[in-house]
C-alpha positions in Angstrom: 157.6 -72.2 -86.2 157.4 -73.7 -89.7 160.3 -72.8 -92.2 157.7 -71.1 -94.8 156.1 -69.4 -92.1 159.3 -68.1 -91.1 160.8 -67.5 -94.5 157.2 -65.6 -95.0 157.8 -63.0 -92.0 161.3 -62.5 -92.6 160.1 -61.2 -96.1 157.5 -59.6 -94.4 160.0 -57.7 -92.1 162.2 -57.1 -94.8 159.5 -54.9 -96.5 158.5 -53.2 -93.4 162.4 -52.6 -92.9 162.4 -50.9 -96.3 159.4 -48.6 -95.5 161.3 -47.6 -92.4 163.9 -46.3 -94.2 162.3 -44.8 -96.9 160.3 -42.6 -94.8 162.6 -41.5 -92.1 163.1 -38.4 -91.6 160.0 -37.7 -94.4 157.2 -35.1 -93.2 154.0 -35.7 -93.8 154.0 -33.0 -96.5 157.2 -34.2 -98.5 156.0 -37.4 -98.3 152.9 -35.9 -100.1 155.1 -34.3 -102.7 156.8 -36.8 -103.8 154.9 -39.8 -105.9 158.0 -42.4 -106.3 158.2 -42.6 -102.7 154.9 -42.6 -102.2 154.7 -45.7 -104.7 157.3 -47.5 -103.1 155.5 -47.4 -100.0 152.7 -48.6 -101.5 154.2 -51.5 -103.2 156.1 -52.5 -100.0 152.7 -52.6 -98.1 151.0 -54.3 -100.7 153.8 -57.0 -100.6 153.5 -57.2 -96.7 149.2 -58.1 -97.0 150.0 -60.3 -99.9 152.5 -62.2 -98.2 150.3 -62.3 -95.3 147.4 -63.6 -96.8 149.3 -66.5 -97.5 149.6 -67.1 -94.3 147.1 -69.6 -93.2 144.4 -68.4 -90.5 145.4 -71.2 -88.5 149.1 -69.9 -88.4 147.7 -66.7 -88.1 146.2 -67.0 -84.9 149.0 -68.4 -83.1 151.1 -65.0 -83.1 148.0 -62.7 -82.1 150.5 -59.5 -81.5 150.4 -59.3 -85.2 147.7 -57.2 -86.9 147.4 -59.4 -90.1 143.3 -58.6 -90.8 144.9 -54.9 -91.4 147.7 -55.8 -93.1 145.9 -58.3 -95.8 143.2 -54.9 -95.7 145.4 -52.6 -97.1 146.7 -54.8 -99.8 143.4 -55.0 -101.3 142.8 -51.1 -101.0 146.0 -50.4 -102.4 145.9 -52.6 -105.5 142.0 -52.6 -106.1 141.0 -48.9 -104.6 143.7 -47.2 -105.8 141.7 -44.4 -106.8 140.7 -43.8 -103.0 144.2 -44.0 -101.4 143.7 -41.6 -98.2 147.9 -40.7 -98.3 147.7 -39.3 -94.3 146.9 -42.8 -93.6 149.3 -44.1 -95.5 151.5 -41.8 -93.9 150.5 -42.8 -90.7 151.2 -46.2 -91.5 154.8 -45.7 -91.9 155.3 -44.4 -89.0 154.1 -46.0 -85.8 152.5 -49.4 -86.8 155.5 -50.1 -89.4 158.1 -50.1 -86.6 155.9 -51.8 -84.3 155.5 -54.5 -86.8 158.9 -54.8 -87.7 159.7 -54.7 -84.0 157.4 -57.7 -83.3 158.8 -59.9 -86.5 162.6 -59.5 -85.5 161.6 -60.6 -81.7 159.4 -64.0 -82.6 162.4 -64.8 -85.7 164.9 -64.2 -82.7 163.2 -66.4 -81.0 162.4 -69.1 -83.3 166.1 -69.1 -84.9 167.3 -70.1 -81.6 
């Protein structure tokens, strides 16, 4: 694996790290009620499909467990559809699929740093 591809998904998983922890232990309905949280969310996903769409398509295809066509997606609704944000999908987002994300970046930079 390239250093900047590397460098790219550790910042990646550093964002995804910080959604995790921002929305543990948040119910669907706090997370609802509250509008910095719900920003910081949607700045740290934004980050995560703008870094990855600076990811070549090339280097994309050779890790195929990562959902990057979704995460590059959601950038662009987040920061050019803002005023259709559906927030139980963002929700959703950060609980499942950010963890299994963050799982899959912390196994191939484990493996890589070796």
């Amino acid at each position: 694996m390239k250093d900047s591809i590397k460098r790219r998904m550790a910042r990646i998983l550093e964002f995804a790290i910080k959604v995790k922890k921002r929305t543990e232990n948040v119910s669907e309905e706090d997370f609802r009620q509250d509008v910095l949280l719900q920003e910081a969310v949607m700045y740290c996903l934004g980050q995560i499909g703008e870094i990855a769409s600076n990811i070549s398509d090339d280097e994309q295809e050779k890790y195929p467990g990562i959902f990057w066509y979704q995460m590059i997606g959601l950038r662009n609704r987040l920061f050019h559809d803002y005023e259709e944000i559906d927030l139980a999908r963002v929700y959703a987002i950060t609980q499942e699929p950010i963890s299994r994300l963050a799982e899959i970046l912390e196994e191939l930079l484990k493996k890589n740093s070796q």
